[in-house]
C-alpha positions, -999 to 999 in steps of 0.1 A, spaced: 685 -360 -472 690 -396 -462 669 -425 -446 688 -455 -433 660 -475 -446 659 -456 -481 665 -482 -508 665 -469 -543 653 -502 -559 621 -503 -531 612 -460 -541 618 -471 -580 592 -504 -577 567 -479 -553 567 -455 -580 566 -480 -609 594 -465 -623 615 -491 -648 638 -465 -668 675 -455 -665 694 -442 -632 718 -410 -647 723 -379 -634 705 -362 -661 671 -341 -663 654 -366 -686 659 -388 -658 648 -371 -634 618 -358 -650 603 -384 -660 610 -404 -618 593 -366 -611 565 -377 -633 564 -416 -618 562 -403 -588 532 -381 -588 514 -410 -604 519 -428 -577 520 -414 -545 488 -387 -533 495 -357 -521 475 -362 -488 474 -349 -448 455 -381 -433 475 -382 -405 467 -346 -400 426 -348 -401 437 -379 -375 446 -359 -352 483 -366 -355 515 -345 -364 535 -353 -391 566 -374 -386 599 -353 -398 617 -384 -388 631 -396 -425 633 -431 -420 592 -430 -403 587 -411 -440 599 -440 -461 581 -465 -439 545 -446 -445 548 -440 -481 568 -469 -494 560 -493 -469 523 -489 -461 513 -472 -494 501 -440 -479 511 -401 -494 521 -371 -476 523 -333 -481 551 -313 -492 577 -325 -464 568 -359 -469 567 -361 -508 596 -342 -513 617 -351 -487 611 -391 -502 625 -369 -538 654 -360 -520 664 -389 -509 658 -405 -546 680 -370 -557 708 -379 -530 712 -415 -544 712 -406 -579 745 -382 -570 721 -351 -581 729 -318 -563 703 -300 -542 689 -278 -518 657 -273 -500 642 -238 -502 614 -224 -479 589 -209 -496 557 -185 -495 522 -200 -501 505 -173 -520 472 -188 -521 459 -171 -490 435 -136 -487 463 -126 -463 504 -130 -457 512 -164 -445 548 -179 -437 573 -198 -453 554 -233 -446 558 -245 -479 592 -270 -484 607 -273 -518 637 -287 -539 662 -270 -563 688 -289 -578 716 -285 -603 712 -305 -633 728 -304 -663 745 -272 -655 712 -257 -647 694 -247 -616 661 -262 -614 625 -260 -591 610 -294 -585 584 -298 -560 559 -328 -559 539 -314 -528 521 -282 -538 484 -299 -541 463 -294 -567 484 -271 -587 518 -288 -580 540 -285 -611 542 -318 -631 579 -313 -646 613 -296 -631 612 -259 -642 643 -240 -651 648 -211 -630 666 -191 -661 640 -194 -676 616 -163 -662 580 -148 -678 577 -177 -705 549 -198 -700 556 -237 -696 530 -264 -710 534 -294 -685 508 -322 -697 477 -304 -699 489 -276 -670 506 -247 -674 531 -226 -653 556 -197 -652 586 -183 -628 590 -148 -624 614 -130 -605 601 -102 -580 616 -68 -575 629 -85 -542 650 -105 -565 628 -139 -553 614 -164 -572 575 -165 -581 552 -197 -598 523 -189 -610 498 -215 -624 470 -209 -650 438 -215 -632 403 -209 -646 413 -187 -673 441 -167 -651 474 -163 -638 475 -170 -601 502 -167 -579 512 -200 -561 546 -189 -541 575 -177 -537 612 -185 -527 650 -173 -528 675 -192 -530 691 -194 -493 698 -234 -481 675 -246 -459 683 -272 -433 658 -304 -431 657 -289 -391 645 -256 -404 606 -273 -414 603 -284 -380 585 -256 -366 569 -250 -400 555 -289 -401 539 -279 -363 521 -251 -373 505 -271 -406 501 -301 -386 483 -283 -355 469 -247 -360 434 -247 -367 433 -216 -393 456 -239 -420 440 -258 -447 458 -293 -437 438 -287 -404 404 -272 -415 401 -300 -443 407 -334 -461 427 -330 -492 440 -358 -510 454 -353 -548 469 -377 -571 478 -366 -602 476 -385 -638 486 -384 -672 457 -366 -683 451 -343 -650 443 -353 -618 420 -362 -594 414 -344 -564 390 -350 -527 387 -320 -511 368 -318 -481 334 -336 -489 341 -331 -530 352 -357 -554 370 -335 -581 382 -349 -617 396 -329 -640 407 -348 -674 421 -331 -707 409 -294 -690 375 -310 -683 367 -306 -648 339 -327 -630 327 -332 -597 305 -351 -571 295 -353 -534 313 -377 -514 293 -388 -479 310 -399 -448 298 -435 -454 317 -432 -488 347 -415 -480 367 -448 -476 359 -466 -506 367 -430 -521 401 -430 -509 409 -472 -519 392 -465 -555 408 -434 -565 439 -429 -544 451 -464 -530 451 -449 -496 433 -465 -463 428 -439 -436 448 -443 -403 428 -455 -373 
């Protein structure tokens, strides 16, 4: 994945990221980590009215030039591009949003790379319950603590990949994946449907996420939510307060 206007030193001072540039998964864990700190998880340009740009140089001029998020092809195509500097191997995977009372698509874009001999699952655009940390995909049916989150891969009897995050006291399934290479063309349709069809969530509602040491703070819809050390709070956002809502807790000014 590559932007002609894709400057490592520009993502690395976006994210406030100061540390080390090797190939190794200390590394890139802890730019994983910078990076959710930094830049929401959002679909603004979506409740606008407007369909995402796929175009990657139009992605690194949103989020590191006007300060704005993106969802899952945004975020972690702008990883990519950090991965494909660094001389880190990758590809993307297309992937099954579980979430849903009924079978959806592959809409959902993610990133495995090789690291340190090891095949790992990174993905900084999952929402809410986007996993915080690179998670090793040998290592099946073992919970993972990341921060105060926790996760686990598991392996289907279709031989695919499964996450599941721990949410309100129970193992829920987030998606799954194979391992078949996935062109950056392959999303297009996939961005289309998210960007346009009224039954998907990007469509139907605001949600904006950005995610802190601690938790994370998410606005979904018309409701601030806060969740701190496992402590979850929330509160009504109006109309009239929506923007301040989106400068105070997420950076972010909403496109005209």
């Amino acid at each position: 994945m590559r932007a002609d206007n894709f400057i490592l030193e520009n993502y690395f001072r976006r994210i406030a990221y100061n540390g080390k540039t090797q190939k190794d998964i200390s590394t890139v864990s802890e730019i994983m980590w910078c990076q959710l700190f930094s830049v929401p998880f959002e679909n603004l340009d979506v409740q606008a009215g407007k369909i995402v740009s796929l175009v990657p140089e139009e992605i690194v001029e949103k989020i590191l030039v006007r300060n704005r998020g993106g969802y899952c092809y945004e975020v972690n195509g702008l990883f990519a591009m950090a991965l494909e500097e660094l001389g880190v191997p990758y590809i993307f995977v297309a992937a099954r949003p579980m979430i849903y009372p009924v079978r959806r698509p592959k809409t959902h874009m993610a990133i495995v790379a090789e690291i340190d001999g090891e095949k790992w699952l990174i993905d900084l655009g999952f929402g809410s319950n986007s996993i915080r940390k690179p998670m090793r995909l040998d290592v099946t049916d073992v919970e993972v603590m990341q921060d105060t989150d926790r996760f686990m891969l598991s392996i289907t009897e279709e031989s695919k990949y499964r996450l599941k995050a721990f949410v309100e006291g129970e193992w829920v399934d987030q998606y799954e994946f194979d391992l078949y290479p996935q062109e950056w063309i392959d999303f297009v349709p996939a961005n289309h449907l998210n960007s346009t069809h009224p039954d998907t969530i990007f469509v139907k509602k605001l949600i904006v996420v950005l995610q802190n040491p601690t938790g994370k703070v998410v606005l979904m819809g018309d409701t601030l939510k806060t969740i701190s050390n496992g402590v979850t709070t929330k509160e009504f956002v109006s109309p009239e307060n929506r923007a301040a809502i989106l400068s105070t807790h997420f950076g972010l000014v909403a496109p005209e």
